[in-house]
C-alpha positions as CSV (number, residue, x, y, z in Angstrom):
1,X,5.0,18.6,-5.2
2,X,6.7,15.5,-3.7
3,X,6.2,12.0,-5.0
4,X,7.2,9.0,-3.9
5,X,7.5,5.5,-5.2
6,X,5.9,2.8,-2.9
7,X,6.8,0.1,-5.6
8,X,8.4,-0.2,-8.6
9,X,8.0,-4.0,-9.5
10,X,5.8,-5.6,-12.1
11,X,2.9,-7.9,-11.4
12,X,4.8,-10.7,-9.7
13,X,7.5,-8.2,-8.0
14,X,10.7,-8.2,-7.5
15,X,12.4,-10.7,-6.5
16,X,10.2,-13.5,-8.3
17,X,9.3,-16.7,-6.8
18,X,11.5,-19.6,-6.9
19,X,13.9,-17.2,-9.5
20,X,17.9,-17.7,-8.4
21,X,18.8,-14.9,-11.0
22,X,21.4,-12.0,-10.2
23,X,19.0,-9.7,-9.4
24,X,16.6,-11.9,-7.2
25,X,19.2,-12.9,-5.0
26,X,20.8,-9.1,-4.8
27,X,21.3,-7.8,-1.1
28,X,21.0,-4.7,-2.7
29,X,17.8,-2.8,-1.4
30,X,17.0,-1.1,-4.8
31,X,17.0,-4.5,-6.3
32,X,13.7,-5.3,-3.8
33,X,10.7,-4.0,-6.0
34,X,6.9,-4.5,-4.5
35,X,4.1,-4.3,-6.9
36,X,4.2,0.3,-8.6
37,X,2.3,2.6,-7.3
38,X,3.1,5.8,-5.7
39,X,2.3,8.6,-3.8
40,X,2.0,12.4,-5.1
41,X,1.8,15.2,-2.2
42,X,0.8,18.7,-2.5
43,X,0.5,20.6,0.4
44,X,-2.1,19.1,2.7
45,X,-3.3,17.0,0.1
46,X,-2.4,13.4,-0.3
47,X,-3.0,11.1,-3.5
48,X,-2.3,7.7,-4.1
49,X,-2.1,6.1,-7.8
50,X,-3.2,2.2,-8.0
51,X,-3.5,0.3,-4.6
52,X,-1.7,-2.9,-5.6
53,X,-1.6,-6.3,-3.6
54,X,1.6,-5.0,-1.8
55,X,-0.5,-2.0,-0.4
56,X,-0.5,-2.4,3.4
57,X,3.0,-3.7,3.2
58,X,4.4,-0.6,1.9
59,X,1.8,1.6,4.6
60,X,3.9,0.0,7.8
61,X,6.6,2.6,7.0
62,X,4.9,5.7,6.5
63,X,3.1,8.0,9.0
64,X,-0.6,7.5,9.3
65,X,-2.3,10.4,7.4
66,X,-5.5,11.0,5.5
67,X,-5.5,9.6,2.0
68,X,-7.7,12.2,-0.1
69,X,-7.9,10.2,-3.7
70,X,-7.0,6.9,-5.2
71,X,-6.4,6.8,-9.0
72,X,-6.6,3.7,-10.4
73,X,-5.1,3.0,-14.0
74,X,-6.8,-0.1,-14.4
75,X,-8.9,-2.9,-12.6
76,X,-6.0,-5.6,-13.4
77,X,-5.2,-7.0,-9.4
78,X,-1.7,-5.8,-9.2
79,X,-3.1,-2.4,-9.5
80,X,-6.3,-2.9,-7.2
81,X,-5.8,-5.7,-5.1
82,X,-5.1,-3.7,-2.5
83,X,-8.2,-1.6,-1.9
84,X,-9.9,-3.7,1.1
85,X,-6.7,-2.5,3.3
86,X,-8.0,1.4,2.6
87,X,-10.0,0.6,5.4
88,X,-7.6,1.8,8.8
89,X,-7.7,5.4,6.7
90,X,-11.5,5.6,6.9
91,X,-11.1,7.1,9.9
92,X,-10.4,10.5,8.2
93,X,-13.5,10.1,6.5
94,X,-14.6,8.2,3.2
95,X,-12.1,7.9,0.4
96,X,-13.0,8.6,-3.2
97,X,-11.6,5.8,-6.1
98,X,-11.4,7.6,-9.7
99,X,-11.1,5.4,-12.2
100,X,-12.3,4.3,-15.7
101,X,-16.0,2.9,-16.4
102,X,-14.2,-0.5,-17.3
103,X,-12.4,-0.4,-13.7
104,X,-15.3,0.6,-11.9
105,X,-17.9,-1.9,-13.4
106,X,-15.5,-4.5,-12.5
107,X,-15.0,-3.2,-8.7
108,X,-18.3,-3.2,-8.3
109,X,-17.9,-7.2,-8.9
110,X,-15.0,-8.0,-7.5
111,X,-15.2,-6.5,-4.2
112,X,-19.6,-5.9,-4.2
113,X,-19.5,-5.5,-0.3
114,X,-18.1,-2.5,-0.6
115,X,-20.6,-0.9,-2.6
116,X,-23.5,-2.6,-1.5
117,X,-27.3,-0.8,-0.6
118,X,-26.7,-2.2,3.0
119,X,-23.2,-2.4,4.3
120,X,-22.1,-4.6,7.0
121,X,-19.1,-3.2,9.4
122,X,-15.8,-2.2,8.7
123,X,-16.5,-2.4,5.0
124,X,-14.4,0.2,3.4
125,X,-16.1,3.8,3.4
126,X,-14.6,4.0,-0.6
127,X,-17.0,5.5,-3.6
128,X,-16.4,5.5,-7.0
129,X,-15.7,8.3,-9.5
130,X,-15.9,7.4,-12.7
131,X,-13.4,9.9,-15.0
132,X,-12.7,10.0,-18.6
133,X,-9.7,10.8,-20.9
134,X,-9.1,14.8,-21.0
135,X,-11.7,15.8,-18.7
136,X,-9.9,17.8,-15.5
137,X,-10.8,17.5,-11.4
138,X,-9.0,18.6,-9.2
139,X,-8.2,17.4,-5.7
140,X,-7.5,19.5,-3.3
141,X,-4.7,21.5,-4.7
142,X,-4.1,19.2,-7.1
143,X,-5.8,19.6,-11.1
144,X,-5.8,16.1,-12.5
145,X,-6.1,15.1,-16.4
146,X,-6.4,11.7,-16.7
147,X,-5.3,10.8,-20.3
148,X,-5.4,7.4,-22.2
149,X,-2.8,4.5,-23.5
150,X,-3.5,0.9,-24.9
151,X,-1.9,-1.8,-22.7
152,X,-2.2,-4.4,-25.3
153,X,-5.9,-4.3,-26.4
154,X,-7.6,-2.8,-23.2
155,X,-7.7,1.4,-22.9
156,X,-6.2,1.9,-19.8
157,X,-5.5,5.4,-18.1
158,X,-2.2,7.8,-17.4
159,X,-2.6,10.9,-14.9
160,X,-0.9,14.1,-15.4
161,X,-0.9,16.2,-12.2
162,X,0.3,19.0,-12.7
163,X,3.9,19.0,-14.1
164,X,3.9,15.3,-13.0
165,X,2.9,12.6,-16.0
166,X,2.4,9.1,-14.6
167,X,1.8,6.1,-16.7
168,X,2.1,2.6,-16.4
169,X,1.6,-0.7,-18.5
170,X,1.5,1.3,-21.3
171,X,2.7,-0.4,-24.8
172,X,1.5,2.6,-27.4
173,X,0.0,6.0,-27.2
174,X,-2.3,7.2,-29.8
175,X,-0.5,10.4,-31.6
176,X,-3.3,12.8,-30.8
177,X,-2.7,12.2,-26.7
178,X,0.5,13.9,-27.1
179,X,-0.8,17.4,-27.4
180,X,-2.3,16.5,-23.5
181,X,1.1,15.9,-22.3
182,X,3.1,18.9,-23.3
183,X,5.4,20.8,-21.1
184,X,5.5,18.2,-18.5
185,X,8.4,18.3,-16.1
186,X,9.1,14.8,-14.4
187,X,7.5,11.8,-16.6
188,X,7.1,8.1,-14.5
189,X,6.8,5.5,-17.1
190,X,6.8,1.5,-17.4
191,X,9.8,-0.3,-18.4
192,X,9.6,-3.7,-18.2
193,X,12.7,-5.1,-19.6
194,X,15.5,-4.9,-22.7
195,X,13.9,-7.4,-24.5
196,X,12.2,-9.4,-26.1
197,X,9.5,-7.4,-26.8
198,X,6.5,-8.1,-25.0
199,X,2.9,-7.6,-26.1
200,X,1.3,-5.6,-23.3
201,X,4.4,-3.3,-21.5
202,X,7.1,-1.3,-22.8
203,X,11.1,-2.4,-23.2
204,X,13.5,-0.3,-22.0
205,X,14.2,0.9,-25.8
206,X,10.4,2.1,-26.2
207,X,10.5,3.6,-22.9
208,X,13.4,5.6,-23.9
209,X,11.7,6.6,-27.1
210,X,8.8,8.0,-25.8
211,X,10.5,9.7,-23.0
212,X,12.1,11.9,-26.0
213,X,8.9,12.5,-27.5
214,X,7.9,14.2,-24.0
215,X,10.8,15.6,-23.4
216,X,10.3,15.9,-19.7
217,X,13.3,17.0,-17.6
218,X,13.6,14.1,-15.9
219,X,12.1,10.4,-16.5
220,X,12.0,7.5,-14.1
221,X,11.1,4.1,-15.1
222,X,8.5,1.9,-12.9
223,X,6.8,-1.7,-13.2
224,X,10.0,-3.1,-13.8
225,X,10.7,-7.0,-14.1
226,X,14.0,-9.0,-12.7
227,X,15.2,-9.2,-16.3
228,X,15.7,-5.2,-16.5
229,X,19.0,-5.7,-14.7
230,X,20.4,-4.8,-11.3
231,X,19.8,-1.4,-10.5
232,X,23.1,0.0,-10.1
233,X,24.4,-1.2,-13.4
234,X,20.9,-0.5,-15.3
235,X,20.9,3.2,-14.4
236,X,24.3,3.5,-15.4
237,X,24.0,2.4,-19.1
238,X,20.6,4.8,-19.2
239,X,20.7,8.4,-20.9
240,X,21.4,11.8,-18.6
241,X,17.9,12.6,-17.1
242,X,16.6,9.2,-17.2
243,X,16.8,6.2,-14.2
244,X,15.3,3.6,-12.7
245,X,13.0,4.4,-9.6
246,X,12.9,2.4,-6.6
247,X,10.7,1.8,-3.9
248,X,10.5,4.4,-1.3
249,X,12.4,6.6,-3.8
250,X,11.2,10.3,-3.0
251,X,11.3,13.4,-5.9
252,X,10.5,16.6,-5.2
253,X,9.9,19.2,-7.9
């Protein structure tokens, strides 16, 4: 399985608008974060998790294949915004959104031409597929179990694939998902900063303390804001097994 990180930045990416901080103004590239999301491979299939405002931006680079699943976490627009650029890869055929009945119901506001009785064109050939917490599909070769975690107050959903966990904007987990995660191998997780604490996203500190409770070999942090550091010295002040991700960041297990 290879996946690889298209961003790594929180909502308002990295760096932030009008910010002068060390990390902003860093030449290096791994300081440069575009809104998470990511890419998981498995053979000849192809699946993309959250289609963030940065989407088409972080396409340009990458060859121009078939796109066989998007898995939205949530409807919030750093995590969907990008959806109307799916279009170019509708020429492989339509592409198939799973996501939660919140997400969908909200999709079907926000962007109602897609999903309309009587289409105009170029719409989008996208459908929605509404999945739940525990309940397996599999794409191609892939088996998804889609599993949940509270970003503040709103039930939002983590993927494992495989031996691949992925979550993100997580601030708890309810005790009984843990069972869902066991055994997992490489675990992507939100990290948003050291501190303070913030309502809605992990720290660094809470990140590190669920990433024992998995136990996963390795861990790499993602939806990271300009306060978590500069990447170089971050990742050296973080436990064996555990670093920072960064955007075009490939791992292959």
């Amino acid at each position: 399985m290879k996946l690889t990180f298209l961003g790594t930045g929180t909502s308002v990416g990295v760096p932030t608008i009008g910010c002068k901080c060390e990390v902003c103004t860093s030449t290096d590239k791994h300081d440069k974060r575009l809104r998470a999301s990511a890419f998981v491979e498995e053979g000849d299939t192809r699946i993309l998790i959250d289609c963030g405002p940065d989407f088409r931006q972080q396409m340009l680079g990458l060859d121009f294949k078939k796109i066989d699943a998007v898995l939205l976490t949530h409807v919030h627009y750093d995590h969907v915004g990008g959806l109307d650029d799916i279009r170019p890869f509708c020429v492989f055929g339509e592409v198939k959104i799973y996501c939660d009945q919140i997400t969908a119901n909200r999709l079907k506001q926000s962007i109602s031409y897609c999903f309309s009785e009587h289409k105009y064109p170029g719409v989008p050939n996208i459908s929605l597929n509404v999945v739940r917490p525990h309940e397996h599909f599999k794409v191609g070769e892939v088996d998804i179990m889609p599993i949940q975690v509270m970003h503040d107050k709103l039930p939002i959903l983590g993927y494992r694939l495989g031996d691949l966990l992925y979550i993100t904007d997580m601030k708890t987990i309810d005790e009984d998902e843990m069972k869902y995660i066991e055994g997992v191998r490489v675990l992507v997780v939100n990290a948003l900063r050291f501190s303070p604490e913030h309502h809605s996203h992990l720290t660094v500190d809470e990140a590190l303390s669920f990433a024992e409770k998995v136990g996963a070999k390795q861990t790499f942090f993602t939806h990271m804001g300009h306060d978590i550091g500069l990447h170089e010295v971050t990742n050296g002040l973080l436990p064996k097994g555990v670093n920072l991700s960064y955007d075009g960041q490939v791992v292959e297990f």
